[in-house]
N, C-alpha and C positions, 0 to 999 in steps of 0.2 A: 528915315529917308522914305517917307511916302510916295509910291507911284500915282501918277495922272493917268488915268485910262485914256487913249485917243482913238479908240476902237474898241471893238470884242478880241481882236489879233494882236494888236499896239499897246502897250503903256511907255512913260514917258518916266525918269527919274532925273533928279535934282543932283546933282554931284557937288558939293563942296568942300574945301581945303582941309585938309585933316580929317577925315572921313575918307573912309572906302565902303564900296558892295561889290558883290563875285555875283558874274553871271556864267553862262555857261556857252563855251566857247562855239563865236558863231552867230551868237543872238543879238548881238549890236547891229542895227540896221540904219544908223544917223547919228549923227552927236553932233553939239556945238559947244563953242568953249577950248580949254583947255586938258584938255581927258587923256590920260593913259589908261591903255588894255595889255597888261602883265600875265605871263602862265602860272597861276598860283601851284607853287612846289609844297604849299605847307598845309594843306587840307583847308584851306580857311580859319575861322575861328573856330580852337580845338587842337590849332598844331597839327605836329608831325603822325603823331598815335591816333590822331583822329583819321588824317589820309591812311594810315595805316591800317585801321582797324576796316574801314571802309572796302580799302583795295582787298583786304582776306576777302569780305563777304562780297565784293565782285558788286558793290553798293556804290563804287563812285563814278563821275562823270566831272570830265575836264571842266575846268572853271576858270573864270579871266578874273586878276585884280581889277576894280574898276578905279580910280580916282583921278584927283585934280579940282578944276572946277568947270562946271558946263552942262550943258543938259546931252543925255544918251535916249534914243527910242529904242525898246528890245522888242523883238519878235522872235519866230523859228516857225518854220516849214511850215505856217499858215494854222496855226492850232490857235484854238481860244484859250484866253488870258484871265485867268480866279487869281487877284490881288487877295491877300489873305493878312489880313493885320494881326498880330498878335501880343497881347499885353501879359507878358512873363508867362505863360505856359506855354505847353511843347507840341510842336506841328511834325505829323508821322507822316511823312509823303516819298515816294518812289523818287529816288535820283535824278532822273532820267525825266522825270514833271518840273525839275527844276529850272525857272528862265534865268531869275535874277532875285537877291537878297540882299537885304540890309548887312553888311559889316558887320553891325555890333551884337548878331547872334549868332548863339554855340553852337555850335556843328558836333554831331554824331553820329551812333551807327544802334540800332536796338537789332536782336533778334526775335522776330515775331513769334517765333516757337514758346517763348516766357510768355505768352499772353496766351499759350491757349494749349502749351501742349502740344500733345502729336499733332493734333487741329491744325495747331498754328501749322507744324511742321508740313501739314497736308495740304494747307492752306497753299501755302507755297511752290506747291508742284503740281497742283491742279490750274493753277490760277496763270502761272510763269510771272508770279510775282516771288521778290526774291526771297529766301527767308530772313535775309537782314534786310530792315530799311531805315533811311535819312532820318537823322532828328532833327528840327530847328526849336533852339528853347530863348527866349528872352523878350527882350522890347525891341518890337520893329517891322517890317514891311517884308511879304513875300509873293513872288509872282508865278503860279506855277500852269503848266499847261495842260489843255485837256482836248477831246475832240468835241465839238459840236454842241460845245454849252455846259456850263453847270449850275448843277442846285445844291442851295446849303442845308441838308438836312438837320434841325436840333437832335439831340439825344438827350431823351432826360430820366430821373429816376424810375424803373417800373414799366417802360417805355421804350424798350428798346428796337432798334431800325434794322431791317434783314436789307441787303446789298447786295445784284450781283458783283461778285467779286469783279468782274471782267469790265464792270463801270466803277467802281472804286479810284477814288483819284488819293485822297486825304482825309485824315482828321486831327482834328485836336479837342484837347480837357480831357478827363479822368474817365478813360475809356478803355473798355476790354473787347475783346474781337476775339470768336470764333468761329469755324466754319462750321454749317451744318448741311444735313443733305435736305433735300428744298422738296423733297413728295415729288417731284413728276413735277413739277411749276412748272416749268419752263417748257418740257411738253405738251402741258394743255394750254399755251396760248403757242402754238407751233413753231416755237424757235427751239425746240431740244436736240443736243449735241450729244447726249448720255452722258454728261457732266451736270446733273441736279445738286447743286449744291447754292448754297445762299453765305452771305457773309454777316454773321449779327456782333453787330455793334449792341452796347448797353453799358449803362455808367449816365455822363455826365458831359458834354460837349457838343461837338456838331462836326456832320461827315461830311464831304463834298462829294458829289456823283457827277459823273457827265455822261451828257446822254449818246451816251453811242459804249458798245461791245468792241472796239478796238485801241487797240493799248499804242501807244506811241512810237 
């Protein structure tokens, strides 16, 4: 179920009979057609264990069954819109980035701590990113939000991309993250908080950044 971008703020999806996609409660801003908006009680696709696992790590955010047939525009509180295609690999993105997705992908919950360790674990209390975050794995369309624009960074072998964390939106492919401490960066170009630390990515995919320091 591919989104239509109708802006940097707007995309547009297609809803058809026997097909659903969960957005996130609130982000329907128009529809036409024949459309139900449902409070998905079952975590999406993934089930009950899947809500479940989510609500421990404090990883979910309310989501509407979408279906019928018709067209829906989503938005939320004027944030830009990173449509994010994916062909059977797994998109790691914050909950709470989420606008709207395809139905027919698995929903889960990873703990970032398994990618890097205490890092990870550090990661996530320096950053107030959570230490679990969303998985979306399979064939299908994602819409996820950010402030003020994004860039698709590639990752490739040998090659790896340092991040501040605090613009981190997503990635996906065969990717490892750790935190590092970043020298004083961020002091000598005079935005330092006494938080110098960097997010390196390395492996095999592509991250998304958005340009701005403030989280959603």
């Amino acid at each position: 179920m591919p989104f239509r971008e109708i802006n940097s703020k707007m995309v547009e999806a297609t809803v058809l009979p026997g097909q659903k996609m969960y957005s996130q409660r609130g982000a329907m801003l128009a529809c036409r057609g024949e459309v139900s908006f449902t409070p998905n009680i079952q975590g999406g696709q993934g089930g009950v264990m899947s809500m479940i696992g989510r609500r421990v790590a404090n990883e979910a955010t309310p989501l509407m069954t979408v279906e019928g047939s018709g067209t829906v525009m989503f938005g939320h509180g004027g944030h830009h819109i990173q449509v994010i295609n994916l062909s059977g690999d797994t998109l790691y993105v914050e909950a709470e980035r989420l606008l709207a997705f395809d139905g027919t992908l698995q929903q889960g919950t990873m703990f970032m701590g398994s990618q890097g360790g205490v890092m990870g674990m550090v990661r996530g209390q320096v950053t107030g990113q959570g230490l679990f975050t969303t998985t979306l794995q399979g064939h299908g369309a994602v819409a996820v939000m950010a402030h003020g624009g994004v860039i698709e960074l590639p990752i490739t072998p040998g090659r790896e991309v340092h991040v501040d964390p605090q613009a981190y939106v997503a990635h996906h492919g065969d990717v490892r993250n750790k935190l590092s401490t970043a020298l004083g960066w961020r002091d000598m170009v005079g935005r330092g908080s006494g938080e110098a630390f960097q997010l390196e990515l390395s492996g095999s995919g592509t991250v998304y950044v958005q340009a701005s320091e403030e989280k959603l």
